[in-house]
C-alpha positions in Angstrom: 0.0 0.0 0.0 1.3 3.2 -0.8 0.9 5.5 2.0 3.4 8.7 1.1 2.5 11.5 1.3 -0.8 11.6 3.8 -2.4 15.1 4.2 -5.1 15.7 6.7 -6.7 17.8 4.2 -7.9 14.6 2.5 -9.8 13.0 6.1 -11.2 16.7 7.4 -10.6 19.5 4.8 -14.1 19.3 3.2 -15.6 19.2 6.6 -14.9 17.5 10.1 -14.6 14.4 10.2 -15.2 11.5 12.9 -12.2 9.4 14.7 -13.6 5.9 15.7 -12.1 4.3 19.2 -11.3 0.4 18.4 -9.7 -0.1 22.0 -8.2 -3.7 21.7 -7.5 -4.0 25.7 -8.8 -5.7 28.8 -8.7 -2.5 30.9 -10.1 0.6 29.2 -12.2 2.8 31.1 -15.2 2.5 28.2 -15.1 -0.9 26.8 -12.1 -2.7 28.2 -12.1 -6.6 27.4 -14.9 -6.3 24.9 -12.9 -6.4 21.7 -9.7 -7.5 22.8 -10.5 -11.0 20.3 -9.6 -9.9 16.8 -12.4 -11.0 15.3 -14.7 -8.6 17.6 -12.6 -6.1 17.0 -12.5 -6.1 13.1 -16.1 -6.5 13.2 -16.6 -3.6 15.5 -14.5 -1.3 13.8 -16.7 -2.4 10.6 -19.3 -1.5 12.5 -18.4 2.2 12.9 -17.4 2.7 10.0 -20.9 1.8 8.8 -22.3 4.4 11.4 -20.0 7.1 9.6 -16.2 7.0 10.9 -13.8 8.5 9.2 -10.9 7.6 10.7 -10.7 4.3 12.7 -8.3 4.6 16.2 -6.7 1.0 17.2 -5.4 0.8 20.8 -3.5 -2.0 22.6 -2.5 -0.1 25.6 -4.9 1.7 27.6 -3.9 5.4 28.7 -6.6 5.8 31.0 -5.8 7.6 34.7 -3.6 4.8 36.3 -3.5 2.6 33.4 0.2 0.4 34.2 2.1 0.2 30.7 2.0 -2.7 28.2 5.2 -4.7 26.6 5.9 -3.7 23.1 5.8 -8.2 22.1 2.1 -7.9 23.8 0.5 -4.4 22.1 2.1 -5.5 18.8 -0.1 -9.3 19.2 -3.1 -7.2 20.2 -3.3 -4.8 17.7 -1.8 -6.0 14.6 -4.4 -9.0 13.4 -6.9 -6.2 14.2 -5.6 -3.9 11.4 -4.4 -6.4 8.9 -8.4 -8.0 9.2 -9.5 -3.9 9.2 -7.0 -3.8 6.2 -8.5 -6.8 4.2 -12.1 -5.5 4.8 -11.7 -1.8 3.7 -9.2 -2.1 1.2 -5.7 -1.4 0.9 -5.8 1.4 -2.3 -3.7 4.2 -2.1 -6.3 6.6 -0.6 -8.6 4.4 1.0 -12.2 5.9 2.5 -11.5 5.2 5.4 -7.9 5.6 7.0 -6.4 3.6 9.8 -4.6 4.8 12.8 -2.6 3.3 15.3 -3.0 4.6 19.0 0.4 4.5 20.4 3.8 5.5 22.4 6.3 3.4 20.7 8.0 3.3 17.3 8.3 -0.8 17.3 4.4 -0.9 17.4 3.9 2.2 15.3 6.6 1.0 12.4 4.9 -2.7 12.5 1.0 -0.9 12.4 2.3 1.3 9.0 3.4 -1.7 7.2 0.3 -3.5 7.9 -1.6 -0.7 6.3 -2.5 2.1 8.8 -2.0 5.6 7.8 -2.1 7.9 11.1 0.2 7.5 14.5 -2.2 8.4 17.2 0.7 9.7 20.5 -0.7 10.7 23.3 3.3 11.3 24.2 3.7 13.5 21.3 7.0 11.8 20.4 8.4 12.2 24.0 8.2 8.4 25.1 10.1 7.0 22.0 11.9 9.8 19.8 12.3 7.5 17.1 8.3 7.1 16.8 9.1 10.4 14.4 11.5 8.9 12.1 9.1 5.9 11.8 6.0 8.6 10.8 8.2 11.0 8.5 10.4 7.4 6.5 6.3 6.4 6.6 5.1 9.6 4.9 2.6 9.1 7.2 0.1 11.2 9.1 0.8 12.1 13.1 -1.5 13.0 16.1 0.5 14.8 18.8 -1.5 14.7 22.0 -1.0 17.2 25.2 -0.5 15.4 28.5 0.6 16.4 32.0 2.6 13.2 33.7 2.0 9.3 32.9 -1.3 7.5 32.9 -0.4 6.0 36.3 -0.1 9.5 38.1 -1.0 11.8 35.6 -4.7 12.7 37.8 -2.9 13.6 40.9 -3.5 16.8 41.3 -3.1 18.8 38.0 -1.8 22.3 38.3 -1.8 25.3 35.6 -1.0 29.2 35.7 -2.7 29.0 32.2 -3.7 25.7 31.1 -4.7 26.9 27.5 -1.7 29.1 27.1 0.5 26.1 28.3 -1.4 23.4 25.8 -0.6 25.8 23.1 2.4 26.4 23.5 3.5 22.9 24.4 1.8 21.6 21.0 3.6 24.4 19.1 6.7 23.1 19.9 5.7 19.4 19.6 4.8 20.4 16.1 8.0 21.8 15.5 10.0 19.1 16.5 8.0 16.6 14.5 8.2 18.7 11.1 12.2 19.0 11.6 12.2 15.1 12.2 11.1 15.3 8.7 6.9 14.5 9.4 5.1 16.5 6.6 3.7 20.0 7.6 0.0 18.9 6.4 0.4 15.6 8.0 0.7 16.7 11.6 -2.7 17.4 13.7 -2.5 18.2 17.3 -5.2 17.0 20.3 -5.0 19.2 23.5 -5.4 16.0 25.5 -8.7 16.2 27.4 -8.9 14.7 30.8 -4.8 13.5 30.6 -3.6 15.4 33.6 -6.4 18.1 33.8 -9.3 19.0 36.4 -12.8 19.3 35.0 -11.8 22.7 35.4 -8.9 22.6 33.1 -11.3 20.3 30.6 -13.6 23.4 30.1 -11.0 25.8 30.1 -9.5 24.0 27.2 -13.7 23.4 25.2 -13.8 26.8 25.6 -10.8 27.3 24.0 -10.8 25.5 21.1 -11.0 28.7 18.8 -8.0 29.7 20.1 -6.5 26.4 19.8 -7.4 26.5 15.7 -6.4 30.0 15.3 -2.9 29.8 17.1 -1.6 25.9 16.2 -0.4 25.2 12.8 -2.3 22.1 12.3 -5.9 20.4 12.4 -7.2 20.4 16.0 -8.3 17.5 17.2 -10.7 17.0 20.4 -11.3 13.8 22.7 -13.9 14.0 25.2 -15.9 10.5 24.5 -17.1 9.3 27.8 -14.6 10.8 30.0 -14.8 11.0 33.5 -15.7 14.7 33.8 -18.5 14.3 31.4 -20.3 12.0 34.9 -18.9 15.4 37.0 -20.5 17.7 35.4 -24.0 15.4 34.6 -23.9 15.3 38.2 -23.3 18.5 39.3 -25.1 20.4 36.4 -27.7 18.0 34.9 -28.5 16.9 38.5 -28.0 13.4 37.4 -28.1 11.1 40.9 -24.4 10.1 41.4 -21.9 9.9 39.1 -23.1 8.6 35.9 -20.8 6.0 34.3 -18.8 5.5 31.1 -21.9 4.1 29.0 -24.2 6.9 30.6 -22.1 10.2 29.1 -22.8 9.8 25.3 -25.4 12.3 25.9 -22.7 14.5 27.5 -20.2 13.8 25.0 -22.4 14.8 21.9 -22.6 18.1 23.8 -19.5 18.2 23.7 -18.6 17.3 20.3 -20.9 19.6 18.6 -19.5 22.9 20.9 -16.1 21.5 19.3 -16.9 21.4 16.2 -18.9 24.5 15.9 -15.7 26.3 17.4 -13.7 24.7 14.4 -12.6 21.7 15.2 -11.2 19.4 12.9 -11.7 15.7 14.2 -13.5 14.1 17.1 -12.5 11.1 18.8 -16.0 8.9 20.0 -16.6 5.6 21.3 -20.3 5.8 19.7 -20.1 7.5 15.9 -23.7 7.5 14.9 -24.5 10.6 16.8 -21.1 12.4 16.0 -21.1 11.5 12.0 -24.7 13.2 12.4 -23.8 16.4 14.1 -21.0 16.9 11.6 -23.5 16.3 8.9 -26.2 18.6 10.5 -23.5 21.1 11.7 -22.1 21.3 7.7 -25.8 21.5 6.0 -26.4 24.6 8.6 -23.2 26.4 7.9 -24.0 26.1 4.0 -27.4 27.4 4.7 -26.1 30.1 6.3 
């Protein structure tokens, strides 16, 4: 498959598009264990694409708040049968409809994920866990995600502090993206995710929502926003929607398609769900209204 030359223009630069969580691990927060068989997995991811995915996100190492690493021998037999049966199903043309991306930290997995046909490295490090992850994406011609996070997965919730959490994403993704394009990753193949809920209060979370529009107009690069399910989304139900408790994963996606359409009518590029129906339909309804308009 040739994969040279990726551009983010050709996923989200027609409208936004939709990022599709294939999480192929016993312990994610959302849906830990449920696909971790490959044949589940394929056959879910198939499933969102149906629903309207653009972009399909395969994990085999959970970064949730005290998540305990995974061996690079174990990730790569988790997530590789996944993509190579993803692979065989959608195609393997040059621009396929709908691109694959790997969700990792280390070049091994991400160099092994290319040449079984994704297109995207997903790092929620931002190329600070495995320099070399950026020679793998740039030799690749492939397309990179550089995420914002505050600490490791283990302690990254322990007490989150900012002056200025916006100012501090930005600038922290600015250089990120500089340091990836003089590794030699394409200018219009890098995108950048100011990592919500990795090492942030719910304060912090809505600091950053409501600063997507600065985030688009100051960072070089599609933005791209993850709130799907995450635990602030049960916070805030709680202790704005007056839900009893603390709702859990499965009960936020109404909170998360509140979410997602405040992101992308603040000009976001990509969204990152769990469930895509509702998301492929707000970019849809959100893209008829602006052309109306």
């Amino acid at each position: 498959m040739d994969r040279s030359g990726f551009e983010w223009t050709d996923v989200c630069g027609v409208r936004p598009a939709v990022m599709g969580i294939v999480n192929v691990t016993p312990d994610s927060f959302s849906d830990g264990g449920q696909f971790l068989a490959p044949e589940a997995a394929v056959a879910h991811g198939l499933a969102l694409v149906e629903a309207g995915a653009d972009v399909l996100d395969v994990g085999g190492e959970s970064t949730r708040p005290g998540a305990e690493p995974v061996a690079e021998p174990e990730e790569l037999a988790r997530v590789l049968p996944v993509i190579q049966g993803l692979v065989a199903e959608l195609g393997s043309g040059a621009e396929p409809a709908v691109s694959i991306s790997i969700d990792t930290t280390k070049a091994g997995v991400a160099a092994a994920a290319l040449a079984a046909g994704a297109r995207i490295v997903n790092d929620v490090s931002a190329g600070r866990r495995d320099p070399e992850l950026l020679d793998v994406v740039a030799e690749a011609g492939a397309g990179f995600v550089a995420m914002h996070r505050q600490g490791e997965p283990a302690t990254m919730q322990d007490e989150p502090r900012y002056d200025d959490v916006v100012a501090e994403v930005v600038a922290f993704l600015r250089e990120r993206l500089e340091v990836a394009r003089a590794a030699g990753v394409a200018p219009g193949a890098c995108c950048v995710d100011p990592g919500i809920g990795f090492g942030k209060t719910v304060a912090h979370n809505l600091e950053l929502l409501a600063g997507v529009p600065r985030l688009v107009a100051e960072l070089d690069a599609p933005v791209l926003v993850g709130t799907s399910r995450k635990r602030f989304l049960g916070a805030l139900l709680r202790d704005v929607a007056g839900e009893p408790g603390e709702p859990g994963p499965l009960r936020r996606d109404d909170a998360t398609l509140a979410t997602v359409v405040w992101a992308l009518d603040r000009g976001a590029a990509l969204v990152r769900v769990h469930d895509v129906r509702p998301a492929a339909r707000a970019v849809a309804l959100l893209d008829a209204l602006r052309r109306a308009a």
